[in-house]
C-alpha positions as CSV (number, residue, x, y, z in Angstrom):
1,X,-20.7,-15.0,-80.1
2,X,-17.6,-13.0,-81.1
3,X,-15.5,-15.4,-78.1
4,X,-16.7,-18.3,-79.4
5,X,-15.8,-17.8,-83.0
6,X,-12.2,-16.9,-81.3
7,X,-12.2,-19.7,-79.5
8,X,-12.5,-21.9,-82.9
9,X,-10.2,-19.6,-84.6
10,X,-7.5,-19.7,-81.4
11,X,-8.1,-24.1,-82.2
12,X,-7.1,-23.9,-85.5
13,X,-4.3,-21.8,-85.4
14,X,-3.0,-24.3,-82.5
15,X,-3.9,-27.3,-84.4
16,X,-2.4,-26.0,-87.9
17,X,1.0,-24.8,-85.7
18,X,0.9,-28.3,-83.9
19,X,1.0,-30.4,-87.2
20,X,2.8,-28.0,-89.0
21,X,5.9,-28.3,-86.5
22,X,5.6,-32.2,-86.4
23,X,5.3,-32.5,-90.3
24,X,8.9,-30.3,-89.8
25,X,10.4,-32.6,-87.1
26,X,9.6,-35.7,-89.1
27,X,11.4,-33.9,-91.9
28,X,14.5,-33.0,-89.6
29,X,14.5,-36.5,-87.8
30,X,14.5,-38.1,-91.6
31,X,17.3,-35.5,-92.7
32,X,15.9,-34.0,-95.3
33,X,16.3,-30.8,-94.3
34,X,16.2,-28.0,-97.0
35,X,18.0,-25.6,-94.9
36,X,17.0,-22.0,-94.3
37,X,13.4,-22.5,-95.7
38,X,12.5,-25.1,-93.4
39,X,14.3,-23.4,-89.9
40,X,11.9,-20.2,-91.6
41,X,8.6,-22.8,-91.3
42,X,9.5,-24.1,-88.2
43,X,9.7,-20.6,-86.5
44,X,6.3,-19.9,-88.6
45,X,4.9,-23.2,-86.9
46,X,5.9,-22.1,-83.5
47,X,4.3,-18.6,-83.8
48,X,0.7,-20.2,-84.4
49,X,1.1,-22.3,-81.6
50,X,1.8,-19.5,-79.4
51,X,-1.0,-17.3,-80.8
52,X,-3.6,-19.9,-80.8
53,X,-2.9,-21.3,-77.2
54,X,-2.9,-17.7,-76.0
55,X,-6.0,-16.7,-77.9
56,X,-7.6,-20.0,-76.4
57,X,-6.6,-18.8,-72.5
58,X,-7.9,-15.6,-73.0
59,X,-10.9,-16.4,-74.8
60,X,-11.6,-19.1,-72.3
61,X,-11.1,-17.2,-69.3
62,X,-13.5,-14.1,-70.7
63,X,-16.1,-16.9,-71.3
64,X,-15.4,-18.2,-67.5
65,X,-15.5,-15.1,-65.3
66,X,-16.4,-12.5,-67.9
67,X,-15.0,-9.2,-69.1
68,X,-12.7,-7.2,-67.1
69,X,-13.5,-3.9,-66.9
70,X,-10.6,-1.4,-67.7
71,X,-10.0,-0.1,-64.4
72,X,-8.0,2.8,-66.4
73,X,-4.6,4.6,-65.0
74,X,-4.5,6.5,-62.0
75,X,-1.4,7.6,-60.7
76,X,-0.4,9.8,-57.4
77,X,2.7,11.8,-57.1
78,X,2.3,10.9,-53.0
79,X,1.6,7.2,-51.5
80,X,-1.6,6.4,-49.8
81,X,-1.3,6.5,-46.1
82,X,-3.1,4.1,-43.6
83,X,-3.9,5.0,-39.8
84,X,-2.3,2.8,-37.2
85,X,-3.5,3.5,-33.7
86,X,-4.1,6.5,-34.4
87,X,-1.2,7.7,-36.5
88,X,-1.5,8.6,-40.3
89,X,1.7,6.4,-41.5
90,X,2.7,6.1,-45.5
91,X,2.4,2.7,-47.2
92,X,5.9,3.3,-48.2
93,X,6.9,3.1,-44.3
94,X,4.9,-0.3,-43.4
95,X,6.4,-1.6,-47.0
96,X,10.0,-0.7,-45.8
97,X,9.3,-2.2,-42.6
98,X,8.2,-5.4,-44.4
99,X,11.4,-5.3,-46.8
100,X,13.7,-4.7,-43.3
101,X,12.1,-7.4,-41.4
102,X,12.4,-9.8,-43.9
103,X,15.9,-9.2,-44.6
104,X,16.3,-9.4,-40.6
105,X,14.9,-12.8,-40.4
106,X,16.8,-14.1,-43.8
107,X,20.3,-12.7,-41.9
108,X,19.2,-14.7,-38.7
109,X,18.5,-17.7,-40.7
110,X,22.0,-17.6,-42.5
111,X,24.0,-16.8,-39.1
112,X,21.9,-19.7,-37.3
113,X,22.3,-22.5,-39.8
114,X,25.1,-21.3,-43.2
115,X,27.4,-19.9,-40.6
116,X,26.6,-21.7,-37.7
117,X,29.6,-23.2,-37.5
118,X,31.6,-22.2,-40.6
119,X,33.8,-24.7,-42.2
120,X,36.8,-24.3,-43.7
121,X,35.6,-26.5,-47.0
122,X,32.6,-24.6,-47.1
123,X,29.3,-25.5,-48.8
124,X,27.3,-24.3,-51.9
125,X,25.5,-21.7,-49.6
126,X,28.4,-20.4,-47.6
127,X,30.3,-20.3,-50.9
128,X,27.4,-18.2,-52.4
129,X,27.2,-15.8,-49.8
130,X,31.0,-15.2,-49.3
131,X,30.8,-14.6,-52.9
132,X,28.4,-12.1,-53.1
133,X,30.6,-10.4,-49.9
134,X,34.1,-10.8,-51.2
135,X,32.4,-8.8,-54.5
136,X,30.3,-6.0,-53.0
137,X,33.8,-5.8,-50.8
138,X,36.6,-5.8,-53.9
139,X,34.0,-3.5,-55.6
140,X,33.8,-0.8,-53.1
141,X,37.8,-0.9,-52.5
142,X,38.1,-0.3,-56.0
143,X,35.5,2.6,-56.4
144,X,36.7,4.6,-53.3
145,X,40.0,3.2,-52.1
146,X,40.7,3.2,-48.1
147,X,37.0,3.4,-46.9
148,X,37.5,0.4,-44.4
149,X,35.1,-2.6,-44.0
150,X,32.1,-0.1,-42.9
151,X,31.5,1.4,-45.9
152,X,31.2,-2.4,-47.4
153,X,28.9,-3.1,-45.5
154,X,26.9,0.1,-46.0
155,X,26.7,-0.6,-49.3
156,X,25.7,-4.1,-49.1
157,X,23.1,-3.5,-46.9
158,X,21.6,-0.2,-49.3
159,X,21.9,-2.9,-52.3
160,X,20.1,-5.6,-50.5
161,X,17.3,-3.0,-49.2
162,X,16.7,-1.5,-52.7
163,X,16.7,-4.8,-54.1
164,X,14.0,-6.2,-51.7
165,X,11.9,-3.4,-52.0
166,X,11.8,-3.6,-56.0
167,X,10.8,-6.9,-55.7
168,X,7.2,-5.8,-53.4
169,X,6.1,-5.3,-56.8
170,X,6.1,-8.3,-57.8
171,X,3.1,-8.2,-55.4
172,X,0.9,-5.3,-57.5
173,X,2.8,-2.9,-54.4
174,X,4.2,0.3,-55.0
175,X,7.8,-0.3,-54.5
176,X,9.4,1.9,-51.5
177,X,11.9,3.4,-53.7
178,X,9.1,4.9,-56.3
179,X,8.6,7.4,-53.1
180,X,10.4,10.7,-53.6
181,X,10.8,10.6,-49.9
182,X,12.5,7.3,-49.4
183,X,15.0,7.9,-52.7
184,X,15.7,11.1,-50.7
185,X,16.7,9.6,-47.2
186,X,19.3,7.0,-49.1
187,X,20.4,9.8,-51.3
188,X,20.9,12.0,-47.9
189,X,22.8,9.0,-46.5
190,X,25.3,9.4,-49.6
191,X,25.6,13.1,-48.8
192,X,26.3,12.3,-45.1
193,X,28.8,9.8,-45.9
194,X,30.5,12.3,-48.5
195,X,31.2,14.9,-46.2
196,X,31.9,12.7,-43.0
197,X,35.0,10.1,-45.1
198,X,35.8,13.8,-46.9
199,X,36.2,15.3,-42.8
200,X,37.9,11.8,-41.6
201,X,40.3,12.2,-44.8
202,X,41.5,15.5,-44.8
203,X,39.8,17.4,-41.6
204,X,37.4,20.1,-41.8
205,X,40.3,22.6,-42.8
206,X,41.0,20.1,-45.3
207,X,37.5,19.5,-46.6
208,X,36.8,23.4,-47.0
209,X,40.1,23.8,-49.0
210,X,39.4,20.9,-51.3
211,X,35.8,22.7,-52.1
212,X,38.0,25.8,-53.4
213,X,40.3,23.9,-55.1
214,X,42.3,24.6,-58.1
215,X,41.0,28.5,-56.9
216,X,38.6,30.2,-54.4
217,X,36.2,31.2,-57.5
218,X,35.0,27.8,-57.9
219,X,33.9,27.4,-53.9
220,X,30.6,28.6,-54.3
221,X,30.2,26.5,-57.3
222,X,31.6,23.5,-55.3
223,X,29.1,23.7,-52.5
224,X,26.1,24.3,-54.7
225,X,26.9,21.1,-56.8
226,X,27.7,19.3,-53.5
227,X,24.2,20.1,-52.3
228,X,22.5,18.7,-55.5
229,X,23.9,15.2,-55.5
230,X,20.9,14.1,-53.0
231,X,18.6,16.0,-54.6
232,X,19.8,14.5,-58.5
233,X,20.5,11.1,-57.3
234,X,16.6,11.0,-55.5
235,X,15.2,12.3,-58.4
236,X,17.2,10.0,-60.8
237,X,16.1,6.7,-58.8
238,X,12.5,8.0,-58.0
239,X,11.8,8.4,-61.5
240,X,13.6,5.3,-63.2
241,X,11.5,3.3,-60.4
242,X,7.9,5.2,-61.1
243,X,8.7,4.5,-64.5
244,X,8.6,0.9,-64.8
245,X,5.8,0.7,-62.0
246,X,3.2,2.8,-64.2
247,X,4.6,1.3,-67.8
248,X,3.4,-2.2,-66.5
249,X,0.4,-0.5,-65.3
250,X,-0.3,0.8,-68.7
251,X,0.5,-2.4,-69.9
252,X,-2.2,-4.0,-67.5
253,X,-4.7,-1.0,-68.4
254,X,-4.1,-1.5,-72.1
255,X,-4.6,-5.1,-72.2
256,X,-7.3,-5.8,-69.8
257,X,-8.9,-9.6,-70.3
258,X,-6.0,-10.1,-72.6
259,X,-3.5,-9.4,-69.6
260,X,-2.2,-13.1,-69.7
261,X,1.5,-14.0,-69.4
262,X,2.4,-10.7,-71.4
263,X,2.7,-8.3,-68.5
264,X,4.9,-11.4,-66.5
265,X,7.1,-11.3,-68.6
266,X,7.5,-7.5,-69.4
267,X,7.9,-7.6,-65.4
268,X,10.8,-10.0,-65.6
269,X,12.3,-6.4,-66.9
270,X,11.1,-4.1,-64.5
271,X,10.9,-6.0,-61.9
272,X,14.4,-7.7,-61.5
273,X,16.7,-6.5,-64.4
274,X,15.9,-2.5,-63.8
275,X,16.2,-2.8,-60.2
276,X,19.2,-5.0,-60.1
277,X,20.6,-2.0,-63.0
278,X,19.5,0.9,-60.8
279,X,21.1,-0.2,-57.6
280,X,24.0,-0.7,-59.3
281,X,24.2,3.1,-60.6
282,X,23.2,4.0,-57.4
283,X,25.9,2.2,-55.7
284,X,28.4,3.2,-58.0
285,X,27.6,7.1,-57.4
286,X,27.8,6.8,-54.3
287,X,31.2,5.0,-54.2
288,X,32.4,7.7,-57.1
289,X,31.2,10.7,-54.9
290,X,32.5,9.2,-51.6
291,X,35.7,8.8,-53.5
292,X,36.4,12.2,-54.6
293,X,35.5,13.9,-51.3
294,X,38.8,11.7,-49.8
295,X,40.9,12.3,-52.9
C-alpha cells in the first residue's frame, strides 16, 4: 500500500514540476520575466520533476520485481582466488590479464589500421593518439630530464594499465590496483627504475656517495627512506583505490531498491576522475623520485 501511495505522490510531484516549468517558460518566451524570483521557481520546478520521476522508477520497479534485500557490506583485506587447472590464482591476476589483453588487442588495432600507413596530414585518430604521446613524452622530459624515450614509454604504458584496470569497476569488479600486491609490484618497478637511472647516471660509486650526501650521518637515513618509497607509494594508491570501491559499496548497501541513477553518477567520480587523479600522482612520483636519484 505504502508504494502505491508513493507512486501517486512521485505523479504529482512530476505533474506539479511539469506545469510549473512550462507556466515559467511561457513567462520567459513572453518576456515577462521578473528576474531572480522566477530563475528561483524555475530551479524549484525542476527539482520536483527530478524527485517525482525518480520516486516513480523506484517505486515502480519495487512493485515489478520486489524489494531488494540489503545484501549489507562485506569487505576482505585479500581478493578471492579461483582454481585454474589446478592452481589457486587471485582474481586480481585473471583481472590484470583481462586489462593487458585488452590493451594488447586495442595497440594491434591502432598499428594495423591508425598507423598502418601513417600520413603526413594525419587524421582525427592519429592526431589523438600522437597527442596523447607527444604529452606523456614532454611530461616525463620535464619531470626527470635526460631519461631517453624508454622511460616514456614506461610511463605511458603504467598510466594506460592503471587506467584500464580502474575502469573493471565499472563492471561491479574489484579493480587490480585495490590489491596491496599489485600497488606493490608497480611501486617496486619505481624503486627499480630509481636505483638503475641513479647507477646509469652517476655509477654505483656515484650512487652510494649521493645517498651520503651533504655528510655520511645522513646515509643511513638516505637508505631507510629509499626503501619506503615502494612501500608508501603501494599503500598510498591501495588505499585511495579501496576507498572509492567500498564508498560506492556503501552507497549501494545504503540505498538498496532506491539504488537508481545515484550510485552512476557518484561512480562517474570514483570510477574515472579518481583513477585518472591517482595515476597522475602516481606518475608524477615516480618521475620526481627517478629525477632525484640522476640529479
Amino acid at each position: 500500500m505504502l508504494n502505491w501511495i508513493l507512486l501517486c505522490v512521485s505523479v504529482a510531484f512530476f505533474t506539479t514540476g511539469y506545469l510549473w516549468r512550462r507556466s515559467i517558460g511561457a513567462k520567459i518566451n513572453s518576456g515577462s520575466v521578473t528576474g531572480k524570483q522566477d530563475k528561483l521557481c524555475k530551479l524549484f520546478a525542476v527539482s520536483f520533476i527530478v524527485i517525482g520521476g525518480f520516486l516513480f522508477l523506484t517505486r515502480l520497479l519495487e512493485l515489478i520485481f520486489g524489494r531488494q534485500e540489503n545484501p549489507g557490506l562485506e569487505f576482505s583485506m585479500w581478493p578471492e582466488r579461483v582454481s585454474i587447472l589446478g592452481f589457486s590464482i587471485s582474481k586480481t591476476v585473471i583481472l590484470t590479464w583481462i586489462a593487458m589483453a585488452f590493451l594488447i588487442v586495442a595497440a594491434l588495432i591502432i598499428r594495423l589500421t591508425v598507423f598502418r600507413n601513417p600520413k603526413e596530414n594525419p587524421g582525427r585518430a592519429q592526431n589523438v593518439i600522437e597527442l596523447i604521446v607527444e604529452s606523456v613524452c614532454k611530461y616525463t622530459n620535464s619531470q626527470a630530464h635526460g631519461t631517453g624515450e624508454f622511460l616514456c614509454s614506461y610511463i605511458l604504458s603504467v598510466a594506460a594499465l592503471m587506467l584500464t584496470s580502474a575502469f573493471l569497476e565499472l563492471f561491479r569488479l574489484r579493480p587490480p590496483t585495490a590489491d596491496i600486491t599489485m600497488t606493490f609490484a608497480l611501486a617496486f618497478m619505481t624503486f627499480i627504475f630509481i636505483n638503475a637511472y641513479g647507477i646509469k647516471k652517476k655509477g654505483v660509486t656515484g650512487r652510494i656517495k649521493s645517498l651520503a650526501s651533504p655528510t655520511p650521518v645522513v646515509f643511513l637515513f638516505r637508505v631507510i627512506s629509499d626503501f619506503a618509497i615502494p612501500v608508501s607509494m603501494a599503500c598510498r594508491l591501495f588505499g585511495n583505490m579501496l576507498g572509492g570501491m567500498i564508498v560506492i559499496d556503501m552507497l549501494y548497501m545504503a540505498l538498496g531498491s532506491n539504488a537508481i541513477g545515484i550510485p552512476g553518477v557518484v561512480g562517474l567520480y570514483f570510477n574515472a576522475f579518481h583513477p585518472i587523479m591517482q595515476t597522475f600522482i602516481f606518475v608524477t612520483l615516480t618521475l620526481t623520485f627517478i629525477n632525484e636519484a640522476i640529479e
